[in-house]
C-alpha positions in Angstrom: 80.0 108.1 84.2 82.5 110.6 86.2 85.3 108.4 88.0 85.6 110.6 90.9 88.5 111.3 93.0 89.0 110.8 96.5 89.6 113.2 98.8 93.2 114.1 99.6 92.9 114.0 103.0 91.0 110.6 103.4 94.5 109.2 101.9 96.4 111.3 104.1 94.1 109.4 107.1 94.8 105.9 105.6 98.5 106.9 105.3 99.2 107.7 108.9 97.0 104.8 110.1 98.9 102.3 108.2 102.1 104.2 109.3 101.4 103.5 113.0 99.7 100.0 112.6 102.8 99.3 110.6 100.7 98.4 108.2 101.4 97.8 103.9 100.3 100.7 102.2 99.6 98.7 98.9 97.7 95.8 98.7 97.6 94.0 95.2 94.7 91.4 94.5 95.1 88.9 92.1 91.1 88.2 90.9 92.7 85.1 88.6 95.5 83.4 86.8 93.7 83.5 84.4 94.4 85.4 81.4 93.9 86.0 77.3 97.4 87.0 76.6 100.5 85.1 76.9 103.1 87.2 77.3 107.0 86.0 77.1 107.9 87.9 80.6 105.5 86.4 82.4 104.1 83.0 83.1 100.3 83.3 84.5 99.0 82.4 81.6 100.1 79.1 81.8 98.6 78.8 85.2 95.8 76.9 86.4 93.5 79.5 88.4 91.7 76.8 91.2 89.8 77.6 94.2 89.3 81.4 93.1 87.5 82.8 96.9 84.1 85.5 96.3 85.0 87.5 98.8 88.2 89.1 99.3 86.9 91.4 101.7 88.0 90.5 105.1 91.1 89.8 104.0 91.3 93.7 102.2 89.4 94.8 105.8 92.0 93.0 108.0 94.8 96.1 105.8 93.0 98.7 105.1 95.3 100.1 102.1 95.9 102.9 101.1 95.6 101.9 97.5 94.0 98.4 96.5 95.6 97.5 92.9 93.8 95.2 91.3 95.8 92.7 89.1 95.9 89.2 87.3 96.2 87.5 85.1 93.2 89.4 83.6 90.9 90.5 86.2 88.1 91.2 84.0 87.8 87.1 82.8 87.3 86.7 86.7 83.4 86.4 86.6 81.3 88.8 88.5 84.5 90.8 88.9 82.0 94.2 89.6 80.5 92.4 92.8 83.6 91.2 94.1 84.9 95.0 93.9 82.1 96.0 95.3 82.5 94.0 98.6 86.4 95.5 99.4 85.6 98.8 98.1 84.5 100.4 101.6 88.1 99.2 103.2 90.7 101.1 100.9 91.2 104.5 100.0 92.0 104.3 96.2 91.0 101.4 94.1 92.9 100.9 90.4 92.3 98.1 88.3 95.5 96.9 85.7 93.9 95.4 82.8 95.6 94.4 79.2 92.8 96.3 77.6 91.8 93.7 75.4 87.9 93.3 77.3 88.1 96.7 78.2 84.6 98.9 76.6 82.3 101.5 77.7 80.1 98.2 79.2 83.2 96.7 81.3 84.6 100.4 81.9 81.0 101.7 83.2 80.8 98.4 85.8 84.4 99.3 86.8 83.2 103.0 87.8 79.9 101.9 89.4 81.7 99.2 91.5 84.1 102.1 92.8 86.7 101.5 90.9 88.7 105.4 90.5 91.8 104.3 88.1 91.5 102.0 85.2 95.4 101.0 84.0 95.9 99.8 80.5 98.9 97.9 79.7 100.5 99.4 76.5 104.5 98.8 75.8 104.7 99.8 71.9 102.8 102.0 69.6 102.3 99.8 66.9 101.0 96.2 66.2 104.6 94.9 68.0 102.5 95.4 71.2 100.0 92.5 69.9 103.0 90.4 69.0 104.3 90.4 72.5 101.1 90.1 74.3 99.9 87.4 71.4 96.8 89.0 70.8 95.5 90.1 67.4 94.9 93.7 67.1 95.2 94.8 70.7 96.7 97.8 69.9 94.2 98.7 67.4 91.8 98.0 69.6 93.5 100.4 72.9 93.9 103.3 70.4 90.2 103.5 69.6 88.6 102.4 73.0 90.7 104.6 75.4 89.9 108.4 73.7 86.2 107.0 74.0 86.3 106.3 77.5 88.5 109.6 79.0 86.5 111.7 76.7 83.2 110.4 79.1 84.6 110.7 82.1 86.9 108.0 83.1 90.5 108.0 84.6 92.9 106.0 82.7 96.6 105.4 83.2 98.8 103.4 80.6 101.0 100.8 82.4 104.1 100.5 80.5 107.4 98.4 81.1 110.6 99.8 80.7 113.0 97.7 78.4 115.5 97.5 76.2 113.0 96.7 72.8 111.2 99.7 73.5 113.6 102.1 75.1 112.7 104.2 72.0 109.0 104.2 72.9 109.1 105.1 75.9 108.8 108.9 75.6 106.7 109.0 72.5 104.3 106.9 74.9 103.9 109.6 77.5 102.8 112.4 74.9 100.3 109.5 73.1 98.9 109.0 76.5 98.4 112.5 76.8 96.5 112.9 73.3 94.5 110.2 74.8 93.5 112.2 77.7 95.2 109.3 79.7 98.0 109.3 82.5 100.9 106.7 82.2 103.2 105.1 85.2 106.4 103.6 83.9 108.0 100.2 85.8 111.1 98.8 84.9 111.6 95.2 83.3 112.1 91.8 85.3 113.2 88.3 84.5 112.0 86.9 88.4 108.6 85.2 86.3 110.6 84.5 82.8 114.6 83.6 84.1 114.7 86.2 80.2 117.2 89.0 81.2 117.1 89.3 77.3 114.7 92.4 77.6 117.4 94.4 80.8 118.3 97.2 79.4 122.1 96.6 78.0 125.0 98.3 79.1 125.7 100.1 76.1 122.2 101.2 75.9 122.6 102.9 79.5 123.6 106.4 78.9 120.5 106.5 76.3 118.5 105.1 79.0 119.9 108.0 81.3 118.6 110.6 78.6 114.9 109.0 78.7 114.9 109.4 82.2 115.5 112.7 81.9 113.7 113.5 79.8 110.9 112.1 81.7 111.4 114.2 84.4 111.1 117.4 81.8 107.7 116.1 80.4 106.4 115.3 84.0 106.3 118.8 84.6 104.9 119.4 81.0 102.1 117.5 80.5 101.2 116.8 83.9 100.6 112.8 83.0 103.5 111.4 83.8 102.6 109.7 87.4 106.1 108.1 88.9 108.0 109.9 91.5 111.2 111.4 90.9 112.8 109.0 93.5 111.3 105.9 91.4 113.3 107.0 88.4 116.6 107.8 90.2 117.0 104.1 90.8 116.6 103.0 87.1 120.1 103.2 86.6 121.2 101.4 89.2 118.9 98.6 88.8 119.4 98.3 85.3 123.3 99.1 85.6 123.4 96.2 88.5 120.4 94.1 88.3 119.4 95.2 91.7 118.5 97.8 94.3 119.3 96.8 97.7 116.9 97.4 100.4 113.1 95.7 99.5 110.6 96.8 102.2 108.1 93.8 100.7 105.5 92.8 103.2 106.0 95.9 105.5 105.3 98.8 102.6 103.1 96.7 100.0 101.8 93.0 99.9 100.6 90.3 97.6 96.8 88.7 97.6 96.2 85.6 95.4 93.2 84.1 94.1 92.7 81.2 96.5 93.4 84.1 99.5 97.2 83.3 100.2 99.4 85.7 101.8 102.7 87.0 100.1 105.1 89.2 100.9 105.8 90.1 96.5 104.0 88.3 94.0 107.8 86.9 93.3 108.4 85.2 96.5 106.7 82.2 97.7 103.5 82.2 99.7 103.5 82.8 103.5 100.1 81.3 104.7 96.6 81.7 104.1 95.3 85.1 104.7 93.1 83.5 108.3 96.2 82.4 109.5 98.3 85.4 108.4 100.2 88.0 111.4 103.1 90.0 111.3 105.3 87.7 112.7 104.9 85.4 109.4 106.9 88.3 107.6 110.3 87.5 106.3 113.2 89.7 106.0 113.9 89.9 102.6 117.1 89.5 100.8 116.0 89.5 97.3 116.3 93.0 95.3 116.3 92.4 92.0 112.9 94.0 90.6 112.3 97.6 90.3 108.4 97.5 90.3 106.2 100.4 90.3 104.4 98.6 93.3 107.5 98.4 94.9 109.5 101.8 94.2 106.5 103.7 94.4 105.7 102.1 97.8 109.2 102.7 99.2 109.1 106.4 98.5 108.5 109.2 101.2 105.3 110.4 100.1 105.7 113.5 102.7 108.8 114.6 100.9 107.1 117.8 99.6 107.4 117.8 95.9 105.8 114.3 96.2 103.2 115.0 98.7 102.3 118.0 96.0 101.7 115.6 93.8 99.4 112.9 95.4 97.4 115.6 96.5 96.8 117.3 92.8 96.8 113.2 91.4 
């Protein structure tokens, strides 16, 4: 099975249109709560997952992304998840699926592709068996090392999700040439502590200069081994956020926006629910003064993807 990629230009058709709808660009669907890890960052797991809708489709029709991210919790405990992705596929452009890998096989990774899916993302912050300790699930990593070269070698796009932090600060670079060897991409996003209140994991002050020489080294290897998928303007605001615990300016609800299970409407998957998606209009957006997450969803969403370097790159990506 060959995930293939869409055309550049059908993006560059969604782009505009959502540009003059004012429209998100970025839609992320939570299948579930649910999930099989229980990560110390993040709370879902401790979540009840009630009134889960079938079909997400008119609410995905009523966008029209750009990209459609699906997320969790774990989407692949949602049951049935291949029909459900089957029934938004036809209203976005580019459909990714973030997964913890730990259900991920040739079965599951084959449903994925025939359901549309063009970009499975593995989460992977540590190249050893620390990554099951944090995620609290026996041999995980064992288990992404062996199942990933399987699935790129026949055809499928994988990405590695990893989260920029101070425990694994040293990681991060050896990640991007593993990811390579695996014939997988890999999309950096910094830390949080908005689901936790644990700022333990911010990268330290005194570890700021070495974060600095990541970076750009980062930018070096992006070039290199052609893997590396964040935008140079997504990295030149990790220092500030980590340096200030903030980066002014959140475009939430106007460049990206958060579905949840039940069908709820939210402007960042931090911030509380606005309606329910058949009541949902512009006018229910907020102004946002939070800005203390550097998300891929949201860095990525807030750069200028016509800034020519970048536009370069969506194209060949």
């Amino acid at each position: 099975m060959i995930q293939k990629r869409p055309p550049w230009y059908r993006g560059a058709f969604y782009y505009f249109r959502c540009l003059a709808l004012r429209k998100p660009r970025l839609v992320n669907l939570e299948l579930t709560k649910k999930c099989n890890a229980s990560c110390s960052f993040c709370t879902y797991w401790q979540m009840d997952s009630k009134n889960e809708i079938s079909d997400y489709s008119p609410i995905i029709k009523m966008f029209k992304p750009v990209v459609l991210s699906i997320t969790g919790g774990e989407p692949l405990m949602r049951k049935n998840y291949d029909e459900i992705l089957r029934k938004v596929r036809p209203y976005c452009h580019y459909l990714s699926l973030i997964t913890n890998g730990a259900l991920l096989n040739e079965n599951s990774a084959r449903k994925l592709a025939e359901a549309g899916v063009n970009q499975i993302s593995v989460s992977l912050d540590y190249l050893s068996d620390e990554h099951d300790r944090v995620r609290m699930i026996s041999g995980l990593f064992d288990h992404i090392s062996k199942t990933l070269p399987k699935l790129t070698a026949a055809g499928y796009r994988l990405s590695l999700n990893t989260i920029m932090m101070e425990s694994n600060l040293d990681q991060i670079v050896p990640i991007a040439h593993q990811a390579k060897e695996w014939g997988a991409d890999v999309s950096y996003s910094a830390y949080c502590s908005l689901k936790s209140d644990d700022d333990s994991q911010m990268v330290k002050k005194q570890r700021l200069e070495r974060l600095l020489n990541v970076v750009e080294e980062l930018k070096v290897l992006k070039r290199k081994l052609k893997n590396i998928k964040n935008s140079d303007y997504y990295f030149s605001k990790l220092y500030q956020y980590f340096e200030n615990g903030c980066v002014p300016g959140c475009k939430a609800g106007e460049r990206w926006i958060q579905v949840t299970p039940d069908g709820y409407i939210q402007q960042c998957s931090e911030l509380p629910r606005l309606c329910h998606y058949t009541e949902f209009s512009k006018d229910k957006l907020k102004k946002i003064s939070c800005c203390k997450c550097w998300y891929t969803c949201r860095g990525e969403a807030e750069a200028n993807p016509l800034e020519p370097r970048r536009l370069f790159e969506l194209m060949m990506s």
